[in-house]
KEPA-77214 format. One record per residue: residue number from 1; residue in three letters; y, z, x of N, C-alpha, C, CB in turn. Coordinates in steps of 0.1 Angstrom, whole numbers, padded with zeros to 4 digits. Glycine has a CB too. Layout:
 num residu  n_py  n_pz  n_px ca_py ca_pz ca_px  c_py  c_pz  c_px cb_py cb_pz cb_px
 NUM    Ala     Y     Z     X     Y     Z     X     Y     Z     X     Y     Z     X
...
//
This chain:
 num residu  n_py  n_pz  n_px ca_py ca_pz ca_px  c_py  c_pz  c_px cb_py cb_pz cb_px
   1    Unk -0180 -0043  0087 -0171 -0035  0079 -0170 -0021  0085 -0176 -0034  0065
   2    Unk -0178 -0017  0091 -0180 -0004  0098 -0165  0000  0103 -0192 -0006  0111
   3    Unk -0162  0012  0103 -0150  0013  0108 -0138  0014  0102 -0149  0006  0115
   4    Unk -0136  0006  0089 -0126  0002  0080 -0120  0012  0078 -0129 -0003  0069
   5    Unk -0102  0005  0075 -0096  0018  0074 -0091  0009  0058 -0084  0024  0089
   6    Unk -0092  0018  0044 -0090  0010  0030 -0072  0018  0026 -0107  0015  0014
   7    Unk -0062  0010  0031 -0046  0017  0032 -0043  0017  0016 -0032  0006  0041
   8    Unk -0050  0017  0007 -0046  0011 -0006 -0052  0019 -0013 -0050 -0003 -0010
   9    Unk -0055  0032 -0018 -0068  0039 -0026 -0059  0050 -0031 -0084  0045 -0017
  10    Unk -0062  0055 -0045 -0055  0062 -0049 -0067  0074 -0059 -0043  0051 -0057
  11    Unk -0063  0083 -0061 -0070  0092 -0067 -0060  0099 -0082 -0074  0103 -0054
  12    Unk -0066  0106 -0090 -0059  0108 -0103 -0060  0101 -0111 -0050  0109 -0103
  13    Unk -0050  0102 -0123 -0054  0098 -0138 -0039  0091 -0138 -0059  0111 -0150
  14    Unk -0045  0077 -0145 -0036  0066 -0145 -0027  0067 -0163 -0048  0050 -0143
  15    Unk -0017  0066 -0165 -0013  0071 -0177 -0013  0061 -0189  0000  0074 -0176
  16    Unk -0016  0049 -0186 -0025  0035 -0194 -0033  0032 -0197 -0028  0026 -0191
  17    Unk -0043  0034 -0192 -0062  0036 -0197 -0066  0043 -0187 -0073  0021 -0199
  18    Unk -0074  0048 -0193 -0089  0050 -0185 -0095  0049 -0175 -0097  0045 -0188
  19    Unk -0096  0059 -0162 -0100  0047 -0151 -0114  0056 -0149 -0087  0043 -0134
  20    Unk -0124  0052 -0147 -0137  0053 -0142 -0135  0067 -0130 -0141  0037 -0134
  21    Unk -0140  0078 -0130 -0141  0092 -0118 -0129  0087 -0111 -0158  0093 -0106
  22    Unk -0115  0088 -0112 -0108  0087 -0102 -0103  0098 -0094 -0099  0080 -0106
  23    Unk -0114  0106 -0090 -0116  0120 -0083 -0123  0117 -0062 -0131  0131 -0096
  24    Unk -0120  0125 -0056 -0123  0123 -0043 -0133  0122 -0041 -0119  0129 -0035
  25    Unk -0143  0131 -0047 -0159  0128 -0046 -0162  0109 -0046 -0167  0138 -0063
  26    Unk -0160  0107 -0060 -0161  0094 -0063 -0156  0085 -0052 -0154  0091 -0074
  27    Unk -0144  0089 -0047 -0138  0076 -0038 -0148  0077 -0024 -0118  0079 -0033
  28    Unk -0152  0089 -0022 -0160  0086 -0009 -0173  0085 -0012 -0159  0096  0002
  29    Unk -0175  0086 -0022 -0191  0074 -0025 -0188  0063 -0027 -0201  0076 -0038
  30    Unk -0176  0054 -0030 -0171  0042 -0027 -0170  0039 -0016 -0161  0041 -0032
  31    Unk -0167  0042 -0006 -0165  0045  0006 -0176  0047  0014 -0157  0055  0006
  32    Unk -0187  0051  0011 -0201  0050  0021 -0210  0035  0016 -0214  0067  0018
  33    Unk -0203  0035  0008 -0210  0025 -0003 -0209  0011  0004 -0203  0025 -0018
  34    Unk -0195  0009  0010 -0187 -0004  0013 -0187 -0005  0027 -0172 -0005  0006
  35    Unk -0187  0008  0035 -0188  0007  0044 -0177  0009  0049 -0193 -0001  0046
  36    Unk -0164  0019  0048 -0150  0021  0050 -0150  0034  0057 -0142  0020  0035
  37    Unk -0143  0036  0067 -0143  0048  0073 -0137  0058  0073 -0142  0046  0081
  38    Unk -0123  0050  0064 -0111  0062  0060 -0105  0054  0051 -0101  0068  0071
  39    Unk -0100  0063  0044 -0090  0056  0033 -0075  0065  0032 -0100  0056  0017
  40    Unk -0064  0058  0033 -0055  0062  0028 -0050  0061  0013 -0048  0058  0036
  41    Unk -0047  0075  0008 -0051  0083 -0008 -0034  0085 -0016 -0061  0104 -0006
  42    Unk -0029  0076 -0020 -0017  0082 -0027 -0022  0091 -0042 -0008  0067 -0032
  43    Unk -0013  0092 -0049 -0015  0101 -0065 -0012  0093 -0073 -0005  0114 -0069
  44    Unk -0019  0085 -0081 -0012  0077 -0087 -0006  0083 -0103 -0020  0066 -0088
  45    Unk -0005  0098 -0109  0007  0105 -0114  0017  0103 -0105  0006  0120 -0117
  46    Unk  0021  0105 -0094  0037  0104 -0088  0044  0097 -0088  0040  0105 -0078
  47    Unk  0035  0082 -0094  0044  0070 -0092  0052  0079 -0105  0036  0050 -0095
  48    Unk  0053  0084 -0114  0053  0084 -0130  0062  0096 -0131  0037  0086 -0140
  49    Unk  0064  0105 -0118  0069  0115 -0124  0086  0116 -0112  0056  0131 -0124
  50    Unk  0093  0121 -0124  0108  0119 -0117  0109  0131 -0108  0122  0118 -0129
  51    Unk  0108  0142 -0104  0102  0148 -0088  0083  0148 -0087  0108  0169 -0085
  52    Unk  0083  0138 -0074  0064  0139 -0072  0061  0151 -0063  0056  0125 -0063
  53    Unk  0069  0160 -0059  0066  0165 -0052  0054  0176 -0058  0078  0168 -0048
  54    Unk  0054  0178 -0068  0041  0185 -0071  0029  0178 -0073  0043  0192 -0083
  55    Unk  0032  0167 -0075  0023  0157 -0075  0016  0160 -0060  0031  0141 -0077
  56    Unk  0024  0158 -0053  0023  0154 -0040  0012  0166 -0032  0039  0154 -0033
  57    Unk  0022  0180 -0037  0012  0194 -0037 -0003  0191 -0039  0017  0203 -0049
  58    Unk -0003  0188 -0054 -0019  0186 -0053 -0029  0175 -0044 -0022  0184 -0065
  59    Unk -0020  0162 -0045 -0029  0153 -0034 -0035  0158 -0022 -0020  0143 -0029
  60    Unk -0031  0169 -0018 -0028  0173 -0004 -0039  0186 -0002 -0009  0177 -0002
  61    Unk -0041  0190 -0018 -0048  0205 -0016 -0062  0193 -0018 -0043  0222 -0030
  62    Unk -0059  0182 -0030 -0070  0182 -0033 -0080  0174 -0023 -0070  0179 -0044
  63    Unk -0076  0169 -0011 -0080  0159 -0002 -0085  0168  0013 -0067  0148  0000
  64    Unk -0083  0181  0009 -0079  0189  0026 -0091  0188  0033 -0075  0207  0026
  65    Unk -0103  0190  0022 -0114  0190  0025 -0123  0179  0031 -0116  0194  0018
  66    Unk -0115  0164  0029 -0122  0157  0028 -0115  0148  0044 -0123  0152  0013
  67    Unk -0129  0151  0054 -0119  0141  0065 -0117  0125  0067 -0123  0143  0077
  68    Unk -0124  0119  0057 -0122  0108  0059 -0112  0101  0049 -0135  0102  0060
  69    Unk -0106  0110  0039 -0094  0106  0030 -0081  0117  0035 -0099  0107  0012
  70    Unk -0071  0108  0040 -0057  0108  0041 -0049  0109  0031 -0053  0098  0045
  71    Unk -0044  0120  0032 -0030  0120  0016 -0018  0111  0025 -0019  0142  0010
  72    Unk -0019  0100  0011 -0001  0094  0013  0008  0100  0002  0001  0074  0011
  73    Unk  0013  0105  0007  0025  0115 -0005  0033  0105 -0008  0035  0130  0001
  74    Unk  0042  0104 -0021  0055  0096 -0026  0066  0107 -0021  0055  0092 -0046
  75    Unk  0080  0096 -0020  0090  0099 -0021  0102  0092 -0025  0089  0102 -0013
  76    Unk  0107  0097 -0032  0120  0089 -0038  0134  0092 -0034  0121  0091 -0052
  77    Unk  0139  0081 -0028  0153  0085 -0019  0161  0086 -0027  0159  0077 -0008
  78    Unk  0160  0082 -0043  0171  0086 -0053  0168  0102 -0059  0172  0074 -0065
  79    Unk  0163  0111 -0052  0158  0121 -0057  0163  0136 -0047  0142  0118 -0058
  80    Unk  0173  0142 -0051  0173  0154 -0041  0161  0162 -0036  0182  0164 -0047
  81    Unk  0168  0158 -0019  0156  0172 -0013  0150  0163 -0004  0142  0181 -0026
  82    Unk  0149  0147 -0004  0139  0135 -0001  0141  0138  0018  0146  0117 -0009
  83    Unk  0149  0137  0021  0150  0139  0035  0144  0154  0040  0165  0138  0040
  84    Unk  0143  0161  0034  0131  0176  0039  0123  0173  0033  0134  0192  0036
  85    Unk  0117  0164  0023  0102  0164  0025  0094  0149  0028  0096  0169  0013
  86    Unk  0104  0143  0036  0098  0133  0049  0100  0142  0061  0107  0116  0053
  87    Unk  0110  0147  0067  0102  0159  0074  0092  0165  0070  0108  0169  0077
  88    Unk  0085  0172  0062  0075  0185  0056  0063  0173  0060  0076  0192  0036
  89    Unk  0064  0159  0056  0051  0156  0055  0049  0155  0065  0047  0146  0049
  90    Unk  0059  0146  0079  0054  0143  0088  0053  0156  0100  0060  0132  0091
  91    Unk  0051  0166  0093  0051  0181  0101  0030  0182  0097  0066  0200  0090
  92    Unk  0034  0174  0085  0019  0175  0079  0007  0164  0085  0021  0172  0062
  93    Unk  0012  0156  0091  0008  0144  0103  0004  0134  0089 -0008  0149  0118
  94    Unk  0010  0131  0079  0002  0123  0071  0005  0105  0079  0010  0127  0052
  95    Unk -0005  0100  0072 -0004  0085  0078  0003  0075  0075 -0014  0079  0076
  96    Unk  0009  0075  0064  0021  0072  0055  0031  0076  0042  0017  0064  0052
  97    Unk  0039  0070  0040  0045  0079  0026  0046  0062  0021  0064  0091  0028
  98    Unk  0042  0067  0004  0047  0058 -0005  0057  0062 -0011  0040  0054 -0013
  99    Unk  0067  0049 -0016  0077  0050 -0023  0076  0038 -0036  0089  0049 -0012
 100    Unk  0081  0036 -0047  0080  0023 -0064  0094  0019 -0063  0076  0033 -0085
 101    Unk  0101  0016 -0058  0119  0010 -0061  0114  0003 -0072  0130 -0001 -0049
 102    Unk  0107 -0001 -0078  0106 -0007 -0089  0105  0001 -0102  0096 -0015 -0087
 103    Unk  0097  0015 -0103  0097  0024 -0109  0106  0033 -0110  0091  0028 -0107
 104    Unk  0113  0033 -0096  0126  0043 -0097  0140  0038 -0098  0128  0052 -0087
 105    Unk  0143  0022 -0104  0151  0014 -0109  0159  0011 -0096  0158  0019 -0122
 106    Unk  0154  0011 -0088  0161  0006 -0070  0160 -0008 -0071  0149  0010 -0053
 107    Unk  0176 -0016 -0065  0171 -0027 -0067  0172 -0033 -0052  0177 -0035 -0079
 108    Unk  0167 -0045 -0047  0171 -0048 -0033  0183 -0049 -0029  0166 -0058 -0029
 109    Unk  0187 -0041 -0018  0197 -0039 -0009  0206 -0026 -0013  0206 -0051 -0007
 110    Unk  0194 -0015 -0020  0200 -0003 -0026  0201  0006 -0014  0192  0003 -0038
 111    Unk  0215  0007 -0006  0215  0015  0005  0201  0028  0005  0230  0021  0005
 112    Unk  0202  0034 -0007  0188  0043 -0004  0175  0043  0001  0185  0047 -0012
 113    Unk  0172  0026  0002  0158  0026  0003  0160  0022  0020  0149  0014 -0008
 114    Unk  0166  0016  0024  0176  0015  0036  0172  0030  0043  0195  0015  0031
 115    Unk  0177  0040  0038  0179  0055  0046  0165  0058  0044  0192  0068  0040
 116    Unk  0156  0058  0035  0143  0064  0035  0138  0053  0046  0136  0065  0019
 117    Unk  0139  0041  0045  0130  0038  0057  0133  0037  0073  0125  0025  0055
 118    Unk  0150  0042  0071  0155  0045  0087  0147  0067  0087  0181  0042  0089
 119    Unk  0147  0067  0081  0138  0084  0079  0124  0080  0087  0133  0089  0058
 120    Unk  0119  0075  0074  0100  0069  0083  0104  0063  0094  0088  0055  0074
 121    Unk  0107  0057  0100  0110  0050  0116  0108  0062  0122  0128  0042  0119
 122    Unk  0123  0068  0121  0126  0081  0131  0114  0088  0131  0138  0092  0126
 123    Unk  0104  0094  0121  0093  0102  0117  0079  0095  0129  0089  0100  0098
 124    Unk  0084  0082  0130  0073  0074  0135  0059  0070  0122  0066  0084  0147
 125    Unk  0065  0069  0107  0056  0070  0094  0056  0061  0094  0058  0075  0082
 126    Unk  0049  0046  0092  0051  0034  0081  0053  0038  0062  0036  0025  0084
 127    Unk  0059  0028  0059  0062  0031  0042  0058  0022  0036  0076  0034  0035
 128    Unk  0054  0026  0024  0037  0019  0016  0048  0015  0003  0018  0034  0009
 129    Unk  0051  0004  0002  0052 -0002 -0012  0043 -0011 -0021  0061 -0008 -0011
 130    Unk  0040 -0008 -0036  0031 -0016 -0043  0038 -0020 -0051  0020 -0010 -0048
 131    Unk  0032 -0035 -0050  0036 -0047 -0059  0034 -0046 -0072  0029 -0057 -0055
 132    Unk  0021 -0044 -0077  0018 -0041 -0087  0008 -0032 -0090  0016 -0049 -0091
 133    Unk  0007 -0025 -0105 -0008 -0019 -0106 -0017 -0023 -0118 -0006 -0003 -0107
 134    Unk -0013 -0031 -0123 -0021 -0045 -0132 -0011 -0055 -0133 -0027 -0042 -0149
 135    Unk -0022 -0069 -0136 -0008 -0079 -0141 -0007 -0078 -0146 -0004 -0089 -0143
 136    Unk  0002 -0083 -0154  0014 -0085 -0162  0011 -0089 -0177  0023 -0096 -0157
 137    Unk  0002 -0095 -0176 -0007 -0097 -0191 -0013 -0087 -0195 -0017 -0106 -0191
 138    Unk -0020 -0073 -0190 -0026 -0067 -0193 -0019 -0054 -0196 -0034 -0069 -0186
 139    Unk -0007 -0048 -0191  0002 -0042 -0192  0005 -0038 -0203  0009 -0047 -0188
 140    Unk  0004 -0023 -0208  0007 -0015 -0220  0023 -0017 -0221  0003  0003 -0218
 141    Unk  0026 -0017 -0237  0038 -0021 -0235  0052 -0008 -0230  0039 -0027 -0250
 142    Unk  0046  0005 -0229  0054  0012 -0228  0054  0015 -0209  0049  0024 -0239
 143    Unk  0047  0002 -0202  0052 -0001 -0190  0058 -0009 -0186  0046 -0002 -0184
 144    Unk  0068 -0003 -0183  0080 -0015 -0183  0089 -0019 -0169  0092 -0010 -0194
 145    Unk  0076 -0011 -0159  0083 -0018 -0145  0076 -0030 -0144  0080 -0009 -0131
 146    Unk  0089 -0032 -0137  0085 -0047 -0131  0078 -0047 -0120  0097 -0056 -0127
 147    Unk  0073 -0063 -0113  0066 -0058 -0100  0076 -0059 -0091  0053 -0066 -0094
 148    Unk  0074 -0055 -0079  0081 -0053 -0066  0089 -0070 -0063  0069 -0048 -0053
 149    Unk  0101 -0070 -0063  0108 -0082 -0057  0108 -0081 -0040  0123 -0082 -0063
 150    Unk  0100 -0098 -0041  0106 -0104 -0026  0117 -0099 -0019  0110 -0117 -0027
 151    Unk  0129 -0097 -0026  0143 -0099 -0019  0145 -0083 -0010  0159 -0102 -0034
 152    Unk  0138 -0074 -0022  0130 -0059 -0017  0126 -0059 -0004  0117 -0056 -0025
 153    Unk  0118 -0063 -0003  0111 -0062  0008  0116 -0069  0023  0099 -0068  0003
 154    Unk  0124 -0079  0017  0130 -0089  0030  0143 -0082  0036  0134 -0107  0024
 155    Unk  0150 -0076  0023  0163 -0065  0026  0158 -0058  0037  0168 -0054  0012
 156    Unk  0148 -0048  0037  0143 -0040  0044  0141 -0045  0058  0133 -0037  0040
 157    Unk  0129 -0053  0056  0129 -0059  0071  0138 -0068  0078  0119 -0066  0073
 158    Unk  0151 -0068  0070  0160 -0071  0081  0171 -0066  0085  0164 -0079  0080
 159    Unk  0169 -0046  0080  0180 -0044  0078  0182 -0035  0091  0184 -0038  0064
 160    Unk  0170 -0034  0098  0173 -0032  0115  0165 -0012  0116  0198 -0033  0120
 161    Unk  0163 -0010  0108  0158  0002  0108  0145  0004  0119  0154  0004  0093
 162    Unk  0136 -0003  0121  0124 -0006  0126  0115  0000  0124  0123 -0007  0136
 163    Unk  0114  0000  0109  0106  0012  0096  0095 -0003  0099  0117  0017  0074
 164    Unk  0086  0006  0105  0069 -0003  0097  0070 -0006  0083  0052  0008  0097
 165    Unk  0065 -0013  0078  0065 -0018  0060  0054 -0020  0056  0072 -0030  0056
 166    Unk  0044 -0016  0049  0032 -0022  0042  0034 -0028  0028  0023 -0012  0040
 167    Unk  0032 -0036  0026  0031 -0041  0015  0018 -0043  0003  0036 -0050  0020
 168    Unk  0014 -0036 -0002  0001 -0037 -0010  0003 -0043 -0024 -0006 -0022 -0013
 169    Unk -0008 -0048 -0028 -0011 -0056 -0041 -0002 -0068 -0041 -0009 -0047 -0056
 170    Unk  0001 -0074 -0036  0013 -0085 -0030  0000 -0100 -0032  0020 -0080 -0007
 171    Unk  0004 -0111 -0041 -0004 -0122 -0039  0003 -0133 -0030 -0007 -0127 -0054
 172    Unk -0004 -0143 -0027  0003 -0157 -0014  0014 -0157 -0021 -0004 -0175 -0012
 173    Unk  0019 -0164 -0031  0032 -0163 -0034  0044 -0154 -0031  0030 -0162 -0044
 174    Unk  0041 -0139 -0032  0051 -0136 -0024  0051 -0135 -0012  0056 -0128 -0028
 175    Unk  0036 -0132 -0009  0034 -0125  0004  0042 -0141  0012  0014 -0121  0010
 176    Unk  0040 -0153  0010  0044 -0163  0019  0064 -0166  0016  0032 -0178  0016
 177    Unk  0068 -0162  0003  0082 -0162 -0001  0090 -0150  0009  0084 -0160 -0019
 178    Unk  0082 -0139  0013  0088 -0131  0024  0091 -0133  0036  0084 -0122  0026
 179    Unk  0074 -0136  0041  0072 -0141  0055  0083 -0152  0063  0058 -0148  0053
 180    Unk  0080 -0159  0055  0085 -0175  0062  0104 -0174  0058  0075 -0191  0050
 181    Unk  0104 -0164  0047  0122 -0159  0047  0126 -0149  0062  0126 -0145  0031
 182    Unk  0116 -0147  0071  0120 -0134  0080  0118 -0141  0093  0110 -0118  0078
 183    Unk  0126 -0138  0105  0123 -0144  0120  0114 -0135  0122  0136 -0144  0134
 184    Unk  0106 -0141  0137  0099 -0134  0140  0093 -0120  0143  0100 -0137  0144
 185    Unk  0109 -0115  0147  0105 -0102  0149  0107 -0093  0135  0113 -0095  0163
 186    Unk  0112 -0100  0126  0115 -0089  0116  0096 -0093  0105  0137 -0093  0104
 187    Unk  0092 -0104  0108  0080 -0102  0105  0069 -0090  0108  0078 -0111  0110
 188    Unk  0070 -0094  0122  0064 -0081  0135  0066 -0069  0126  0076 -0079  0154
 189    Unk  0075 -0068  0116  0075 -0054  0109  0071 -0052  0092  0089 -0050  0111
 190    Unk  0060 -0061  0091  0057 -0063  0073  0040 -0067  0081  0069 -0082  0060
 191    Unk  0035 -0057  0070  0016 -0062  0069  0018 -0060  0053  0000 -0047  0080
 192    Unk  0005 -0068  0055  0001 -0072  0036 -0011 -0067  0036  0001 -0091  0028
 193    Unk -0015 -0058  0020 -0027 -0055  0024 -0035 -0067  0016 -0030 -0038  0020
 194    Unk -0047 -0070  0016 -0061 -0081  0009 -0059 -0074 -0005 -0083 -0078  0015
 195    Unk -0055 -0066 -0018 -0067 -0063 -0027 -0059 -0071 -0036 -0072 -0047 -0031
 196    Unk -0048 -0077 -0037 -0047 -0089 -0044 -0043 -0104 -0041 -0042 -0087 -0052
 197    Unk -0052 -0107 -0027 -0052 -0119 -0023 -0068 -0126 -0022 -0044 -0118 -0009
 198    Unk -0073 -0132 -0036 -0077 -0141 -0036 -0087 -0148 -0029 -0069 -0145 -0036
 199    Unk -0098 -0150 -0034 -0108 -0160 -0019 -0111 -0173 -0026 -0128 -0151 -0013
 200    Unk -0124 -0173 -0030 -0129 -0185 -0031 -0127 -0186 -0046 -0144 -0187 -0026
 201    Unk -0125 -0197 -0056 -0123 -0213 -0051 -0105 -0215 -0043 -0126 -0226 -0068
 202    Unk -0097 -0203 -0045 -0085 -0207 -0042 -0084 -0210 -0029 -0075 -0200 -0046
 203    Unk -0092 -0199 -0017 -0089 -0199 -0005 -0077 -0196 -0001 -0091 -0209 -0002
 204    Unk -0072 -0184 -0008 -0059 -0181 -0003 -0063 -0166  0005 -0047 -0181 -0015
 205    Unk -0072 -0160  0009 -0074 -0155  0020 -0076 -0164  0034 -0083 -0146  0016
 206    Unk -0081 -0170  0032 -0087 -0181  0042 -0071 -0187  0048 -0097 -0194  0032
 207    Unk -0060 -0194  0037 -0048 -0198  0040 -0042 -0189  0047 -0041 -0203  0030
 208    Unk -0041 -0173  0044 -0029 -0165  0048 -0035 -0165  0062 -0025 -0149  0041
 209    Unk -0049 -0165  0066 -0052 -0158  0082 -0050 -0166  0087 -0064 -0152  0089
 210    Unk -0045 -0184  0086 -0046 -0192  0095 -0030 -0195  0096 -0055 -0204  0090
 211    Unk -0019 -0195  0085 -0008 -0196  0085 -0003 -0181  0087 -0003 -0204  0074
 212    Unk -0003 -0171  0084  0007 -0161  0088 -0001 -0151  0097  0013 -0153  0076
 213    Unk -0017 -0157  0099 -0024 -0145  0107 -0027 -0134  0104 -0019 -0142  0117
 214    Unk -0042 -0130  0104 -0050 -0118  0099 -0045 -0107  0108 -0066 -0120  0100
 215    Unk -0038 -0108  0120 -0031 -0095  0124 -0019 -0091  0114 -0026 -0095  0139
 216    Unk -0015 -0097  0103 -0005 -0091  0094 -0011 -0082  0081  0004 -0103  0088
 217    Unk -0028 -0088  0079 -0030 -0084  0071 -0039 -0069  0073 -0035 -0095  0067
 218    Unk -0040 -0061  0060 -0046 -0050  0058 -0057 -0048  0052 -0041 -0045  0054
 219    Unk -0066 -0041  0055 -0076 -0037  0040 -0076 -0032  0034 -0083 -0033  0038
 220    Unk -0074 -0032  0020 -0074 -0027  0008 -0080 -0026 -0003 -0067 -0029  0005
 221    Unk -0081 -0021 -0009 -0090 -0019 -0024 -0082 -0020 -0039 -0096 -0003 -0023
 222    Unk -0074 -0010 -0034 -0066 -0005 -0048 -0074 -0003 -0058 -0056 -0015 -0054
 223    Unk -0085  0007 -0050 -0090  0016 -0059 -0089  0029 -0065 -0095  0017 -0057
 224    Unk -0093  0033 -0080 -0099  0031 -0090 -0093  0019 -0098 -0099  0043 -0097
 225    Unk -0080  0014 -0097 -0081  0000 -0104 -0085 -0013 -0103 -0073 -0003 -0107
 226    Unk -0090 -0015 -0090 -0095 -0026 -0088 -0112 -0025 -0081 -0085 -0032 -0079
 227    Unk -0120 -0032 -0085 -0131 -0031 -0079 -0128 -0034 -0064 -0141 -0040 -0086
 228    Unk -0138 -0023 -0054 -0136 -0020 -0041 -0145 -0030 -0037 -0138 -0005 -0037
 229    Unk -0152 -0038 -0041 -0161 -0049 -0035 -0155 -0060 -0033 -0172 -0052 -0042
 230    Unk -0141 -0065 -0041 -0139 -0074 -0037 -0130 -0079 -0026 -0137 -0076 -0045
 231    Unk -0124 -0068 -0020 -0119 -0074 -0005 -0131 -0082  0006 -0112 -0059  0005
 232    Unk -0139 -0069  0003 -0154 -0070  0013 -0158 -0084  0006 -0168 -0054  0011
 233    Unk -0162 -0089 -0005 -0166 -0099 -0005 -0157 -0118 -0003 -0171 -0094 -0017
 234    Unk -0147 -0111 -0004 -0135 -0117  0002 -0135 -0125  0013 -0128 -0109  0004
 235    Unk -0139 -0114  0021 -0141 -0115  0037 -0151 -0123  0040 -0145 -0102  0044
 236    Unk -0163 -0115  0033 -0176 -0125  0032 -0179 -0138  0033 -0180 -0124  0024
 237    Unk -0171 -0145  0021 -0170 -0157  0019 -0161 -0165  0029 -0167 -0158  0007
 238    Unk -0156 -0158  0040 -0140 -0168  0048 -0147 -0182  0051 -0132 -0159  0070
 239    Unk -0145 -0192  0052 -0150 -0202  0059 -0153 -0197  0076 -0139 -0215  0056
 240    Unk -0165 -0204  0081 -0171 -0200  0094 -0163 -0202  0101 -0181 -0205  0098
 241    Unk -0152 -0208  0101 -0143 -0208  0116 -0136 -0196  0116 -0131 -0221  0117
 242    Unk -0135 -0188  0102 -0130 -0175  0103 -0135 -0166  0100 -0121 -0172  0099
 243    Unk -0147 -0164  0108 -0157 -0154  0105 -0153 -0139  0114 -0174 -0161  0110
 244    Unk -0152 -0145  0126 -0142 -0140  0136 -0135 -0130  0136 -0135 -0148  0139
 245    Unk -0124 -0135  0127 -0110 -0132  0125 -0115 -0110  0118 -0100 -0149  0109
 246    Unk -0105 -0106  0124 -0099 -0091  0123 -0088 -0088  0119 -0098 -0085  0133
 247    Unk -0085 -0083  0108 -0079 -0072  0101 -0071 -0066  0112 -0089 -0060  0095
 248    Unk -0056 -0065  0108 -0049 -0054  0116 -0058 -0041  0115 -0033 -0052  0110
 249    Unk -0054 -0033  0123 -0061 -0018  0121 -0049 -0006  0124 -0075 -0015  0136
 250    Unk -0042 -0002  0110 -0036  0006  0116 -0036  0021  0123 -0030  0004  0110
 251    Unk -0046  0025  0127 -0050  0031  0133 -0046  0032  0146 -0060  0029  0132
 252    Unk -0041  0018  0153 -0041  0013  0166 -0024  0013  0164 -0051 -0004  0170
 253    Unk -0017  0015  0156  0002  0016  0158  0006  0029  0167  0011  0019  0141
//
């Protein structure tokens, strides 16, 4: 695990319940704990607020100090100003930008999400979309996004931009209803991160590295809402023929 880079970790106060120290101190004692070397840090207020840019402000002061956590700032292409601050960030060398089309009522093939990821391309950024941030059963009722659609994500990667794509909290189901919808090379441009794909008794970590290959996949946590032990234990358990097997590293793009 040494080395790990966790693309999925978020810091702040969730507007649903409660989440356990979701402050930077905490995440990097998660983080020495598991054995992770860096983590990329969205806000998770920004998903929530209609400009994140202040949001974004603080992610950024509150992480400055910390070198092994990365601010991923949000951006919303239905929001004036969005094209000067995908410049600002990537003046700011950040590692990625997230964006919610599901939160900001985008639906697939909404020319905007189109131009934000021909933006990140040009920037050289990948763009972080999340599937979900609990299921669906557990869900306060005054949350009322949906999770991220397939058709979302496949619009994108085929709409020629050559915008990297991450995909986080994504289970086999869609992750394989995207994949196997996309040719090769528009694949070559979608990684999925682990923190809600599944190990033992389903074996659907084990299925994705053999059919779509552990170079698509990511490491992730989706922490403070998800316990950060379970990718790592995930891994743990692969059957021995894929003991082997490596994690994309985006580090190396």
């Amino acid at each position: 695990m040494s080395g790990t880079v966790d693309v999925n970790a978020f810091v702040g106060a969730y507007p649903f319940r409660e989440l356990p120290h979701p402050e930077p101190d905490a995440l990097v004692r998660v983080m020495e704990r598991e054995g992770i070397a860096q983590a990329w840090v969205g806000s998770l207020p920004a998903v929530w607020h209609r400009d994140p840019s202040a949001a974004n402000g603080d992610l950024l002061r509150r992480l400055e100090s910390y070198a092994q956590l990365r601010a991923v700032p949000t951006v919303r292409p239905d929001w004036p100003g969005w094209r000067d601050a995908v410049r600002a960030l990537a003046d700011r060398d950040v590692p990625a930008i997230r964006t919610y089309p599901a939160h900001n009522g985008l639906q697939a093939g909404d020319p905007r999400l189109t131009e934000l990821a021909a933006a990140c391309a040009d920037e050289g950024i990948p763009l972080i979309f999340t599937v979900r941030f609990e299921d669906l059963r557990q869900r306060h009722a005054l949350d009322v996004a949906g999770d991220l659609s397939a058709a979302t994500v496949r619009e994108l990667a085929r709409a020629g931009t050559g915008a990297r794509l991450i995909v986080t909290a994504a289970g086999r189901d869609l992750i394989e209803e995207v994949h196997w919808g996309l040719t090769p090379n528009e694949q070559s441009l979608v990684w999925w991160d682990i923190s809600w794909i599944w190990g033992p008794p389903e074996d659907q970590l084990a299925h994705l590295c053999r059919t779509i290959g552990a170079e698509r996949l990511l490491y992730g946590t989706a922490w403070p809402l998800r316990l950060a032990q379970t990718p790592r234990a995930n891994i743990a358990l692969l059957p021995d023929e894929l003991q082997r097997v490596r994690l994309a590293d985006p580090r190396q793009w």
